[in-house]
N, C-alpha and C positions, 0 to 999 in steps of 0.2 A: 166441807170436808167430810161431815159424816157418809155424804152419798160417794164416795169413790168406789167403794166397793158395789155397789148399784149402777153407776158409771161406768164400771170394769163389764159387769154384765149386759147393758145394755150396748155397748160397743160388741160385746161378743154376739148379742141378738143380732146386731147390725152388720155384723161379716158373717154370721151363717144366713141371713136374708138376704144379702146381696152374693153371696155363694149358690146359693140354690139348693138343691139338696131333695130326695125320696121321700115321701112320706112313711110315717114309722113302721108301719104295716108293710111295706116290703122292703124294709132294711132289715140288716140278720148281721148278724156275728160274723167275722169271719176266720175260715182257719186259719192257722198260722202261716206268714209271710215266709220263704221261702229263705234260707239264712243268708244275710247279709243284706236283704231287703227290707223295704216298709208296707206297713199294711195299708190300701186305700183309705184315702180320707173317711167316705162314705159307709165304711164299717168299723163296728168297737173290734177291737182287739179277744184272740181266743182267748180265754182264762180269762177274763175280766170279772167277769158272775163266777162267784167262787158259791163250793159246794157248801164250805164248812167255814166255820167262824172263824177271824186272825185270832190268837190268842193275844191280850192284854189293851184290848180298848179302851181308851180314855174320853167320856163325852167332851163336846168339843170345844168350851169355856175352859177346861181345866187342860183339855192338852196344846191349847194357845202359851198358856204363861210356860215360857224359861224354851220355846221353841226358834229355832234360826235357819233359813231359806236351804236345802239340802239334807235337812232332817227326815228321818223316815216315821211317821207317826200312824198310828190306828186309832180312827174317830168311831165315836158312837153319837149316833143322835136320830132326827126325825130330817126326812127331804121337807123343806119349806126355808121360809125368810123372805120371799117378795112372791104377788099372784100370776107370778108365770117365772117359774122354779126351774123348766129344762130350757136350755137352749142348746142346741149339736150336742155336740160331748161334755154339756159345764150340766151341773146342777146345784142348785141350792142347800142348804144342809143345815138345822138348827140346832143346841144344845139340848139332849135329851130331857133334861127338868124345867126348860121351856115348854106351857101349854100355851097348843094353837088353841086358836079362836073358840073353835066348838067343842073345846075341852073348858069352860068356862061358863057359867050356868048362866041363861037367857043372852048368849049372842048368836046371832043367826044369821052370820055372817057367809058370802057367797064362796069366799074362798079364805075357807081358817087358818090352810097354811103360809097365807101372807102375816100371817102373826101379825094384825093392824092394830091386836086391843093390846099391844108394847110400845113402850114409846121408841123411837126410831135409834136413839142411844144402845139403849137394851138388844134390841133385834143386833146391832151391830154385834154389838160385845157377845152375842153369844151364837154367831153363823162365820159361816165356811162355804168357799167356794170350791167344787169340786171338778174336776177337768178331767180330762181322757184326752192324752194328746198323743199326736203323730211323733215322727221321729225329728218333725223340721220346729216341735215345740210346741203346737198349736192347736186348739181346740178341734178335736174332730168334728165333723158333719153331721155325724152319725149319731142318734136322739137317744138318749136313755129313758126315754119315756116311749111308756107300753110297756116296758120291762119293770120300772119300777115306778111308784105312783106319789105322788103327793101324800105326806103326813104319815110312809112307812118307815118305820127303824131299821135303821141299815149300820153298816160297820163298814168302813173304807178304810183300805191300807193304802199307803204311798206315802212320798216325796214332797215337802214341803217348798214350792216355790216362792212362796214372798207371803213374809209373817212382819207385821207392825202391828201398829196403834186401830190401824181404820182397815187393813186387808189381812182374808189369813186365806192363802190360796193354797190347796194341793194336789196336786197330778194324781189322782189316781192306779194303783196296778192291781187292783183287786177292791170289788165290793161286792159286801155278801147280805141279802136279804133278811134280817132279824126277825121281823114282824109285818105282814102288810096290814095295812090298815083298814080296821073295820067302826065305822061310824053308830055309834049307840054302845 
């Protein structure tokens, strides 16, 4: 039961690898869909990368508790919680007073923001799935990575789709860059 939400993701690994899809490097943004259309799978959404900060972000353990699937909430934390964090439009997300790996003195771990030195409990209770989806609901194609990296602090606004015990998923409609991460 704890892996459902690692389950959620690797199902979503496995409909963007059986989808196909650009490599990140010539995927781009696209402008806005012309009104009453949708935007290609294959590109994020205009305004998605916001300039300026949403105001009243709450890291992502504390804006779990008293939240319900249609809520609009603003997270704060770090991209991490398993060692392959993007897949199409989802990314991984942990509670900002969670330290990755190599935020912890002698681990030398290959990838810190699998947060592995947590026990798998913990990692749970304190990560977020975070989505960018089409108009038909569904994870876009289109890779948030290259844009944004492993173990930076970021701030996502959106739409809570499914909050329990073991999943805290939100669609994204805005995330903005806090801090990129720098190692030392």
């Amino acid at each position: 039961m704890r892996y459902v939400l690692s389950a959620l993701f690797l199902a979503a690994i496995a409909f963007v690898a059986g989808c196909g899809g650009k490599d990140a490097a010539t995927q781009k943004t696209a402008p806005a869909p012309a009104r009453g259309s949708a935007a290609p799978a294959d590109v994020l959404p205009a305004g998605l990368m916001l300039a300026a900060a949403p105001e009243g972000a709450k890291d992502v353990a504390a804006a779990k508790k008293g939240v319900k699937e249609g809520d609009e909430v603003i997270l704060r934390g770090r991209v991490g919680g398993d060692a392959k964090v993007f897949v199409g439009g989802t990314m991984l997300m942990m509670d900002a007073s969670m330290q990755s790996c190599d935020m912890k003195p002698d681990d030398h771990c290959e990838t810190p923001w699998d947060y592995c030195c947590d026990a798998p409990e913990t990692i749970q209770q304190n990560r977020a799935l975070i989505q960018v989806v089409g108009a038909d609901g569904k994870p876009l194609k289109a890779t948030l990575e290259g844009r944004i990296s492993p173990l930076d602090m970021v701030i996502v606004k959106g739409k809570v789709q499914k909050a329990d015990e073991k999943n805290f998923i939100v669609n994204a409609s805005g995330i903005y860059i806090e801090q990129k991460f720098k190692k030392g």
